[in-house]
C-alpha positions in Angstrom: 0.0 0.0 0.0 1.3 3.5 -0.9 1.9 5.8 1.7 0.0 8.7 2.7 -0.9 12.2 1.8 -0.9 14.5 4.4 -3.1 17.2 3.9 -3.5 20.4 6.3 -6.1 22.6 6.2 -8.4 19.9 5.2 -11.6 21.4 7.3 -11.5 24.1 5.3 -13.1 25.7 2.1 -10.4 24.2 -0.2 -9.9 21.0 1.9 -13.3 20.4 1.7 -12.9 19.9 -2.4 -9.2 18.8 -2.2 -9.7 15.9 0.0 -12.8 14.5 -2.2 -10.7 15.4 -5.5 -7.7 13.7 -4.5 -9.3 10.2 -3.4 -11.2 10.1 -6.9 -7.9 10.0 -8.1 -6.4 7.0 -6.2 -4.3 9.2 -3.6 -4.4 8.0 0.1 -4.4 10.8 2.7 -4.1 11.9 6.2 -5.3 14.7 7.7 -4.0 17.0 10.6 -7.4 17.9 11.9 -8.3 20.6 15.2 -11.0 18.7 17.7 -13.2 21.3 17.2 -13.3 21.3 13.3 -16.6 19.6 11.3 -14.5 16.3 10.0 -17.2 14.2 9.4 -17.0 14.4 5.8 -13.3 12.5 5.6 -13.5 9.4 7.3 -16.6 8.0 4.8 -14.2 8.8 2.2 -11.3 6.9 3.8 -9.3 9.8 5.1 -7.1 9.0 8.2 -7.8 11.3 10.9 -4.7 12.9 12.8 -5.5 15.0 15.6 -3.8 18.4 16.4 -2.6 21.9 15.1 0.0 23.0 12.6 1.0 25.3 15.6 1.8 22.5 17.7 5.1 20.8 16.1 4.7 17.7 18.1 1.1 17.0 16.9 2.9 17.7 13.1 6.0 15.1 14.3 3.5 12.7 14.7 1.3 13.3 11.7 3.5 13.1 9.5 5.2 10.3 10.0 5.0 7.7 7.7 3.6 9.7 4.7 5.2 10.3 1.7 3.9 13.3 0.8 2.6 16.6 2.2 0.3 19.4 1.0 0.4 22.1 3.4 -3.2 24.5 2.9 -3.8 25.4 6.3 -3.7 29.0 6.9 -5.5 32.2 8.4 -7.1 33.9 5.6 -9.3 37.0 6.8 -9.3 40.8 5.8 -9.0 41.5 8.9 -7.3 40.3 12.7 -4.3 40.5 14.7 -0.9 40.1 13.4 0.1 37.5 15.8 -2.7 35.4 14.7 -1.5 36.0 10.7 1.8 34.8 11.8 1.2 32.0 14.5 -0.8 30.0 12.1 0.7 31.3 8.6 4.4 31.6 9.2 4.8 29.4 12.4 2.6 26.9 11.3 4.4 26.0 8.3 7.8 26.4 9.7 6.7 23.5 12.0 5.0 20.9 8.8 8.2 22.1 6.7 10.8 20.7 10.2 8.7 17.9 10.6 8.4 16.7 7.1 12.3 17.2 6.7 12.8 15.2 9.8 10.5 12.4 8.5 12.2 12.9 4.5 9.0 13.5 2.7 9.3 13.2 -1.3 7.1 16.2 -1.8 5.7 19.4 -0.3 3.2 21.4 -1.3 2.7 24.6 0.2 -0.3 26.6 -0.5 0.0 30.4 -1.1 -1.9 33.0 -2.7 -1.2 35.4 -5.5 -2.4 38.2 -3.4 1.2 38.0 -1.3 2.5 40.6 -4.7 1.0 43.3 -2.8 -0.9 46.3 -4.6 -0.5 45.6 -8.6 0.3 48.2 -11.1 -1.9 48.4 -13.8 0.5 48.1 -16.3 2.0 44.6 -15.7 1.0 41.2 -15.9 0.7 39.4 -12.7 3.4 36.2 -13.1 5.5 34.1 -10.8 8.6 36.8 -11.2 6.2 39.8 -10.6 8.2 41.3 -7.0 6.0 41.4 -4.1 5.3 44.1 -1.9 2.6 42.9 0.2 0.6 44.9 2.7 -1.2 43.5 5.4 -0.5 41.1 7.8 -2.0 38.4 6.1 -0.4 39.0 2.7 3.0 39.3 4.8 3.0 36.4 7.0 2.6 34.0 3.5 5.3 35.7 1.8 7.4 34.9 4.4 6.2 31.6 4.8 6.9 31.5 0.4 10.1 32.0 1.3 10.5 29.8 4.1 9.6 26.6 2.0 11.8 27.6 -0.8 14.6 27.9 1.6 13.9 24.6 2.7 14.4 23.4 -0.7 17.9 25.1 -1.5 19.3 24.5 2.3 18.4 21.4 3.1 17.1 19.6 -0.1 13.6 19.0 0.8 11.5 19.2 -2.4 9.5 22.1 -1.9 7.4 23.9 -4.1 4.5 26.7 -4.0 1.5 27.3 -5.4 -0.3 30.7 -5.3 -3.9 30.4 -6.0 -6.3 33.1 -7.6 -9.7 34.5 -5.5 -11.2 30.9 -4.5 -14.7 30.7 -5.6 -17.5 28.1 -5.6 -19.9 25.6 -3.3 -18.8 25.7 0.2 -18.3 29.5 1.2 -19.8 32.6 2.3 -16.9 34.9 2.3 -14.9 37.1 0.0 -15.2 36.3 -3.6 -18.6 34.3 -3.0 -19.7 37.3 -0.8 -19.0 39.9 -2.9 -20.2 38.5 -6.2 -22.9 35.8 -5.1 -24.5 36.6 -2.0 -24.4 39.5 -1.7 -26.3 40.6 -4.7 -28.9 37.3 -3.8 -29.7 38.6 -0.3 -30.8 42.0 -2.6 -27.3 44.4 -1.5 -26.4 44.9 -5.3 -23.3 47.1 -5.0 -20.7 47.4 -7.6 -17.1 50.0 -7.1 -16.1 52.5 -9.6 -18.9 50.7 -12.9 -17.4 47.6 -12.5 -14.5 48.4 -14.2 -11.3 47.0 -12.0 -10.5 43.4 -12.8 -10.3 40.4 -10.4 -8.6 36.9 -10.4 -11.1 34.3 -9.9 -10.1 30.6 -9.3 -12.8 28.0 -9.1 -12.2 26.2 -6.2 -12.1 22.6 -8.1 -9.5 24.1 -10.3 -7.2 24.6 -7.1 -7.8 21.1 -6.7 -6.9 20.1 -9.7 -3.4 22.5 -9.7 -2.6 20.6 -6.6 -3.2 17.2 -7.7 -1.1 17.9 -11.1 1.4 19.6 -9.1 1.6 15.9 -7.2 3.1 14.5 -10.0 4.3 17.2 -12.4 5.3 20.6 -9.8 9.3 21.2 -10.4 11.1 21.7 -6.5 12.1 24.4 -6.3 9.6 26.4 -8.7 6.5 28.9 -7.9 3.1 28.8 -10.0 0.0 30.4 -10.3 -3.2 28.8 -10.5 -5.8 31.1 -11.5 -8.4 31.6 -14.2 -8.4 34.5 -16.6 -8.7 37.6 -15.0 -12.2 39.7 -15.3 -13.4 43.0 -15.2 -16.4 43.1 -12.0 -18.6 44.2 -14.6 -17.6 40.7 -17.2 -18.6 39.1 -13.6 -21.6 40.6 -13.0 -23.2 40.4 -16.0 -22.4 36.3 -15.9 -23.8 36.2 -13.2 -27.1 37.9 -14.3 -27.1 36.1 -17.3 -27.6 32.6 -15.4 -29.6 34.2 -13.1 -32.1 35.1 -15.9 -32.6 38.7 -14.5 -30.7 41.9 -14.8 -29.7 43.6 -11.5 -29.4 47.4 -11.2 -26.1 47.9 -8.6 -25.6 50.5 -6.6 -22.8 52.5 -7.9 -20.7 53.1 -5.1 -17.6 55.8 -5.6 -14.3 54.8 -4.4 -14.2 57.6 -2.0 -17.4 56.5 -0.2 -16.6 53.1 0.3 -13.2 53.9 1.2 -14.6 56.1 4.4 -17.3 53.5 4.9 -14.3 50.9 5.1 -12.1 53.1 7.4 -15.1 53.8 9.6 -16.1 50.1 10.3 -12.4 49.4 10.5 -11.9 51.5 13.6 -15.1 50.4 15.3 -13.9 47.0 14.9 -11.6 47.8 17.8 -14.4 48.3 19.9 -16.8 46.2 18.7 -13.8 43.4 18.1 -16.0 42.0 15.4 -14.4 41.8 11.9 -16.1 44.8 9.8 -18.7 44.0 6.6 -16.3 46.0 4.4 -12.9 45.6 6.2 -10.5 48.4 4.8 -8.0 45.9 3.7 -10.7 44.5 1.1 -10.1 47.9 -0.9 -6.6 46.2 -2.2 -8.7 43.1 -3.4 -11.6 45.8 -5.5 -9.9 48.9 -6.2 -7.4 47.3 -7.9 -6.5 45.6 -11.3 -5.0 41.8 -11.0 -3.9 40.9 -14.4 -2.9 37.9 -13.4 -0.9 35.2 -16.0 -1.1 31.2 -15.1 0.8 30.3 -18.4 3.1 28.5 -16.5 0.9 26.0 -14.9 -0.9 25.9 -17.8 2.6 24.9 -19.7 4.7 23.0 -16.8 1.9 21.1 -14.6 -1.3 21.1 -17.9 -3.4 23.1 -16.0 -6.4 23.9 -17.6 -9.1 26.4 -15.6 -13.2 26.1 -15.7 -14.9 28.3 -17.5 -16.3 31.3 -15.6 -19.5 30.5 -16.3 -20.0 26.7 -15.7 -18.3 27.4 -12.0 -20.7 30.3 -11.6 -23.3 27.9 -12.5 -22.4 25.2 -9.8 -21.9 28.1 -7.2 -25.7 29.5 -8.0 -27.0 25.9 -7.5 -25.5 25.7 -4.3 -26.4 28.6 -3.4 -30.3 27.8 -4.3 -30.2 24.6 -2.8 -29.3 26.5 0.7 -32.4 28.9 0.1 -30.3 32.4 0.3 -32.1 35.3 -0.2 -33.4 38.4 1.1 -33.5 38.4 4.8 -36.0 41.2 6.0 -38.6 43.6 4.3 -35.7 46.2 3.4 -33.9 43.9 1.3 -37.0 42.1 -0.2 -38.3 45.5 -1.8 -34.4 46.3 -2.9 -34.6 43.0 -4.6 -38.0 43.6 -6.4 -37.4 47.4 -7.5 -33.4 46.5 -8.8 -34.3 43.1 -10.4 -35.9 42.9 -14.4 -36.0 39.8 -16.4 -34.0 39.4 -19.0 
């Protein structure tokens, strides 16, 4: 019997495909998994539970031992939170799997980025693995550094690392960012677009990752960084995909950079009273405001990655999203739905 996968993060919105993705495909895997996380999904598909934290390195000693291979997606993704929470889970974390799976010789490590660690992107330049990041906030900092700590790994003690820096995840399983901003929001009748939909985003379909990873399995170069990302869109290319499968047209709410900006920097510094992460956080404004012309040719050429189509991956996410029953939660929202909405 081959040995075992580890997978990290596997609780969450990626693990939650990955893990299903990967079985289909004849990999056996472990997975590192907190006591308080909703596992029940892995053990029907024959996932090996083992219990503990990528912050605690002997609960990663002992996870890893005996597997092959490792694919390291556990993270803290928010926009917003305290530094030393970016970095305890982010950078500590994954200096603890990266010891442990050098210790135990692994044959492969995965480590799973994001392309938003470049920072604030000029307009003027394509978005590829040489692009030099300047990143911004704690979470964008705290992966870059952990980037660099698995490559290091790689050239000082031979461990064959490589990285993978996905796009905006999108698809069935969450409510937050990209889904948020494109899906729900606009079902739960808050249509708001910045600036006429003009900046561009980088949109991955969450199976897609998957499938980076998997190809990356057999194909990823140590040493090497890719993207894995579809083509970049405009909000508006979004939106109107969106309304097209919807079957209606949606008036938005044309909000100015200006006033979102303020509205961001207001809820940002109540947050420190009300200690509650803010509905429009200000460090989302580097995610909208900005244009992430972002190139996967790489992938596409070293691992034969190929990305969904916007549209069939909006599809599956409206499906899911209908067979949950979001909507319009109270009277306010009902009537913005009804006077925004016309059928196509």
């Amino acid at each position: 019997m081959s040995a075992p996968v580890l997978v990290t993060g596997a609780t969450g919105f990626l693990g939650h495909t990955l893990c299903p993705y990967l079985v289909e495909r004849g990999h056996r895997l472990r997975a590192l998994v907190r006591p308080t996380s909703n596992c029940e999904f892995l053990p029907p598909l024959g996932v090996e539970l083992a219990w503990g934290d990528v912050r605690d390195a002997k609960a990663v000693r002992a996870a890893i031992e005996g597997c092959s291979t490792v694919v390291h997606a556990a993270g803290k993704f928010r926009f917003w939170g305290r530094h030393e929470d970016f970095f305890a889970t982010n950078l500590d974390g994954t200096r603890n799997v990266l010891e442990a799976a050098r210790q135990a010789g692994v044959e492969r490590f995965i480590f799973i980025s994001t392309i938003a660690v470049i920072g604030a992107p000029h307009t003027d330049r394509v978005i590829d693995e040489i692009y030099p990041p300047t990143p911004w906030d704690d979470y964008q900092r705290s992966k870059l550094e952990a980037e660099r700590l698995t490559l290091r790994y790689h050239r000082e003690h031979g461990l064959p690392t490589l990285v993978l820096r996905p796009g905006a995840f999108y698809g069935p399983g969450s409510h937050y960012a990209f889904n948020r901003l494109f899906f729900e929001d606009l079902l739960r009748g808050l249509p708001v677009q910045v600036d006429r939909g003009q900046h561009v985003t980088f949109p991955v379909y969450i199976r897609d990752v998957a499938q980076g990873i998997d190809l990356a399995l057999g194909r990823g170069q140590p040493g090497e960084v890719y993207n894995i990302s579809g083509p970049s869109m405009s909000h508006r290319e979004i939106n109107d995909t969106v309304d097209r499968l919807l079957g209606y047209r949606t008036w938005r709410f044309n909000a100015p950079t200006w006033a979102m900006l303020a509205l961001a920097q207001a809820w940002t510094w109540l947050s420190r009273y009300t200690r509650r992460e803010p509905y429009y956080p200000l460090n989302l404004a580097l995610y909208v405001f900005y244009d992430w012309q972002v190139s996967s040719h790489k992938a596409r050429r070293e691992l034969g990655f190929v990305p969904t189509p916007f549209e069939e991956g909006a599809r599956a996410t409206l499906t899911w999203y209908r067979e949950l029953g979001v909507g319009p939660a109270n009277l306010l929202t009902r009537l913005a739905a009804r006077v925004t909405r016309r059928k196509l």
